[in-house]
C-alpha positions in Angstrom: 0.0 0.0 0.0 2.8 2.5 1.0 5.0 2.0 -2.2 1.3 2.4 -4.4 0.8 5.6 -2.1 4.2 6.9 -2.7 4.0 6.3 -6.8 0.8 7.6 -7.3 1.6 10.9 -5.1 4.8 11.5 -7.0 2.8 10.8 -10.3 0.1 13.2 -9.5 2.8 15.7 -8.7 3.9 15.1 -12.6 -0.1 15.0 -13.7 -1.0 18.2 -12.3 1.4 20.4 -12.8 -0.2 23.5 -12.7 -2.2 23.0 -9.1 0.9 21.5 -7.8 3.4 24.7 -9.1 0.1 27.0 -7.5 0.4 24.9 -4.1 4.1 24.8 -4.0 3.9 28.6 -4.2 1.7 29.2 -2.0 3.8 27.3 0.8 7.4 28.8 -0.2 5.6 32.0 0.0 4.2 31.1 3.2 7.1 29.5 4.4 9.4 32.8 3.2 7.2 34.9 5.4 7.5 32.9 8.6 11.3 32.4 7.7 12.2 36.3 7.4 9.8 36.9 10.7 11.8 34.6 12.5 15.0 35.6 11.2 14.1 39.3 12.1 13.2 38.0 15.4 16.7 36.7 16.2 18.3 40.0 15.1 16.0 42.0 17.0 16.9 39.9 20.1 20.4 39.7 19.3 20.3 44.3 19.4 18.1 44.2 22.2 20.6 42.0 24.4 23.3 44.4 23.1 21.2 47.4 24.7 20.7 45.7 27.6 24.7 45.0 28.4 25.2 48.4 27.1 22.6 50.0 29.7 23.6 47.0 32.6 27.0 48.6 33.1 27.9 49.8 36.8 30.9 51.6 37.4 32.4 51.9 40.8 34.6 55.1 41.5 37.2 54.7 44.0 38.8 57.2 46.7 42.3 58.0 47.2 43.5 54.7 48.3 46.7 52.4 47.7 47.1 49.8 45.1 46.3 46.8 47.0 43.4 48.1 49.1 41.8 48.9 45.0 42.9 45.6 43.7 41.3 44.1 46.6 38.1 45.4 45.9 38.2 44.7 42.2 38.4 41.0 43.3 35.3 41.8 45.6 33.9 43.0 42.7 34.2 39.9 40.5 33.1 37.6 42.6 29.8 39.3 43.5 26.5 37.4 42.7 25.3 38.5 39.4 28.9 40.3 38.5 29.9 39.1 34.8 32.8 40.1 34.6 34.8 43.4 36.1 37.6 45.8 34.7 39.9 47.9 37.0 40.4 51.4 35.6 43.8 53.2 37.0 44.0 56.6 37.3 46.6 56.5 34.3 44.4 55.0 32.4 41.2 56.7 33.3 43.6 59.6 31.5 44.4 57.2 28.2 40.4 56.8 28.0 39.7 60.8 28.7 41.9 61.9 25.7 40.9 59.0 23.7 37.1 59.9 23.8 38.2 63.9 23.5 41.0 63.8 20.6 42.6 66.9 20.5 40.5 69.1 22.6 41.1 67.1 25.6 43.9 69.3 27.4 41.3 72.0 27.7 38.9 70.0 29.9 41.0 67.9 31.4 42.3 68.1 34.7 43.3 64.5 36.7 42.5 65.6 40.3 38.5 64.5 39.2 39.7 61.5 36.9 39.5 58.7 39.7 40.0 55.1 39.5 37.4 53.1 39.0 36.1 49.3 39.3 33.8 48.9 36.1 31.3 45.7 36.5 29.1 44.3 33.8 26.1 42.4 35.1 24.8 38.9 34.2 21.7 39.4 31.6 19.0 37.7 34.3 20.2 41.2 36.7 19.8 44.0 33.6 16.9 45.0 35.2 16.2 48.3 37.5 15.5 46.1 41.1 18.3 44.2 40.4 20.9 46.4 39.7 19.5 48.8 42.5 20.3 46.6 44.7 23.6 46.0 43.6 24.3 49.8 43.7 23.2 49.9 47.3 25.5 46.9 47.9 28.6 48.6 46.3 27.9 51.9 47.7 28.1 50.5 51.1 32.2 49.3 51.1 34.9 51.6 52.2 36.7 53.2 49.8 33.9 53.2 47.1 33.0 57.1 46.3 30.2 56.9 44.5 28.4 53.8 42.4 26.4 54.9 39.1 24.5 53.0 36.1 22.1 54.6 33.8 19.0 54.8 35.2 17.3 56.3 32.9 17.8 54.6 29.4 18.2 51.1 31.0 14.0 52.3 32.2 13.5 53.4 28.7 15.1 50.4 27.3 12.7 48.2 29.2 9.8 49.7 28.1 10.7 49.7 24.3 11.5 45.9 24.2 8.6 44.5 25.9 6.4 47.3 23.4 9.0 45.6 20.6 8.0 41.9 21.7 4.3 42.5 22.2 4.2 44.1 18.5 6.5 41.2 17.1 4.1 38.4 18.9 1.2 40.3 17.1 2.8 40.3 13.9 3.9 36.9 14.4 0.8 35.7 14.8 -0.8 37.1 11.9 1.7 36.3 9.7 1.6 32.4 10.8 -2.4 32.8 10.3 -2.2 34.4 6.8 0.5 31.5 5.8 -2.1 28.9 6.8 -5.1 30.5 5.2 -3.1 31.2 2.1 -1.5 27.4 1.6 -4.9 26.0 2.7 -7.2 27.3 0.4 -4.6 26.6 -2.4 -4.2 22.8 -1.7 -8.4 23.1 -1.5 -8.5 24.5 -5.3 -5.3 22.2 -5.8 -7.9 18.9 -5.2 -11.0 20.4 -6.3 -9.3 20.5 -9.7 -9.0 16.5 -9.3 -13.0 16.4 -8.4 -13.6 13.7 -11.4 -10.7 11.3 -10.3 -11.7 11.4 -6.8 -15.0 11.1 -7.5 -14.2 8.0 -9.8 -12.0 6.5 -7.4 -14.9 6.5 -4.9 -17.2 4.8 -7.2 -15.0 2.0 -7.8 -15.2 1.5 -4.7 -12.2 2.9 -3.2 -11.5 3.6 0.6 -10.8 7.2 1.9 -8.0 6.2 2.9 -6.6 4.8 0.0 -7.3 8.2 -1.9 -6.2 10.2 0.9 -2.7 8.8 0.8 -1.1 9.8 -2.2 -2.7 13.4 -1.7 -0.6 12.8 1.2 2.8 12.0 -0.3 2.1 14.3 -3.3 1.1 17.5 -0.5 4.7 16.0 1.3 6.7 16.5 -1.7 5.2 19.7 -2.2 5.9 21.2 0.8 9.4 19.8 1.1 10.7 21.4 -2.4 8.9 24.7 -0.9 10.9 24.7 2.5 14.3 24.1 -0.1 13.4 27.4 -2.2 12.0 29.3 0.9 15.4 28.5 2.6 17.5 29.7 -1.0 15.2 32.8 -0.8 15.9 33.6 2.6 19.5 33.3 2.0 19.3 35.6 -1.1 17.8 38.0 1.1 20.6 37.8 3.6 23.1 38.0 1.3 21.6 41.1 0.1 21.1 42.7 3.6 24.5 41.9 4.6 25.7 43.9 1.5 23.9 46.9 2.4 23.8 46.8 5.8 27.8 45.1 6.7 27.0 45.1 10.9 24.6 42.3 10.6 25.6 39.6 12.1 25.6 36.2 9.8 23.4 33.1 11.3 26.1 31.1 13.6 26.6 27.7 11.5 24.9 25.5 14.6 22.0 27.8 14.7 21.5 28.0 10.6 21.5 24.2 10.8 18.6 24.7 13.1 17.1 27.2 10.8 16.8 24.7 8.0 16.4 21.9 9.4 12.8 23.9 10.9 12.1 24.9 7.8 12.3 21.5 6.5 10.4 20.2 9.3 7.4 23.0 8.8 7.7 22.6 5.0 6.3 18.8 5.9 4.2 19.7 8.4 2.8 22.0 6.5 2.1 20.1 3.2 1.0 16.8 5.3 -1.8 18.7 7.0 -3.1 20.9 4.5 -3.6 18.2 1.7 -4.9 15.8 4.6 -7.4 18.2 5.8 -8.5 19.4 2.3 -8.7 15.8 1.0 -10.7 14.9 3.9 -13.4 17.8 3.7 -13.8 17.2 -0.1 -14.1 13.7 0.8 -16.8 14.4 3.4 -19.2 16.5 1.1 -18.7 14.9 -2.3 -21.4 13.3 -3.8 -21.9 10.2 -6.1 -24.7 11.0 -7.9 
């Protein structure tokens, strides 16, 4: 029965050319959408944890105190729950950095008396948040030797607000996008087998099982949506390509995670097909009539 199945399904992929080109469409169309959605999705959430270790920096600035009394508290520092990692600044090279940042009008502001050293932390992403790092302020601002403790309040508050107003939009658009891909490669599969009315029809009168017609729907809808996920996947690469040209500071897909990518794609190309030419065979099969 199976071999039968998978002969007739790639046959009727030959046979009906045009409803199977229309279907195939429709899903790497589908498919294309989803892909770029998710793709944005990761770059979104790869800039949005950039912001957030950009705003989740504390910087510690130190009295007038010796060498090992400063080094001591940079291992403090370190080894502070939620700490990711922690960079001593010297007063020397609190300098380098002031004339670096200032180029060549830096000897008219500068003066070293108010150029301190300083113990600059980075926190762990689960702290970049405004409870956690207040408390970590209060914590640091609480040794000896520690001046004054500051972070940016302000923009890590604004920060917070835009990305969960970013990921309630995305979700939205997420979901319409997923429901627009199923209604589009639905109803094409459904004009795909009402084209094939006669044979069906026939098949049933012979005295053929729904199952037995079902089945190479099923392998042919399979195929289908496996050749879509391959050109959705070449398409989405194109377009990467492309973006990458124009814009050079995106970041490529790491190999592991594009292995993921298309293996998903491959795995919703399936999916996809499987279920939209079973349930489109099945309704037709329910309401057609023999006489």
């Amino acid at each position: 029965m199976l071999p039968y199945s998978i002969k007739e399904g790639l046959a009727g992929f030959k046979r009906a050319s045009f409803s199977s080109v229309a279907a195939t469409s429709a899903m790497t169309v589908a498919l294309v959408m989803v892909g770029l959605f998710a793709v944005v999705s990761w770059q979104a959430r790869g800039v949005s944890e950039w912001l957030k270790q950009r705003v989740g920096e504390v910087e510690l600035f130190l009295e007038e105190t010796s060498d090992e009394v400063a080094e001591s508290l940079f291992e403090r520092a370190r080894a502070t729950a939620g700490v990711a990692e922690a960079e001593y600044i010297s007063k020397e090279r609190a300098q380098e950095i002031f004339r670096e940042e200032f180029g060549e009008e830096a000897d008219i502001f500068f003066d070293g008396a108010f150029l301190p050293a300083s113990i600059r932390v980075r926190v762990e992403p689960d702290y970049i948040n405004t409870d956690s790092l207040n408390a970590l302020v209060v914590e640091f601002s609480s040794w000896n030797r520690v001046d004054e403790v500051v972070y940016n309040r302000p923009l890590l508050a604004k920060v917070q607000d835009n990305l969960r107003l970013l990921s309630l939009i995305g979700i939205s658009i997420g979901a319409l996008v997923l429901l627009a891909s199923i209604f589009l490669v639905a109803n094409t599969i459904r004009l795909a087998i009402y084209a094939r009315r006669l044979m069906i029809r026939t098949m049933k009168l012979v005295g053929a099982t729904d199952g037995f017609i079902r089945k190479p729907f099923i392998v042919e809808g399979i195929l289908q949506g496996l050749i879509s996920s391959v050109l959705a996947i070449f398409i989405l690469w194109v377009i990467q390509q492309v973006a990458m040209a124009y814009v050079p500071q995106l970041p490529p897909l790491p190999l592991s995670q594009a292995l993921i990518f298309g293996l998903s794609m491959l795995g919703a190309g399936f999916v996809l097909g499987w279920m939209g030419s079973e349930s489109a065979v099945r309704r037709f099969l329910k309401h057609i009539s023999l006489h």
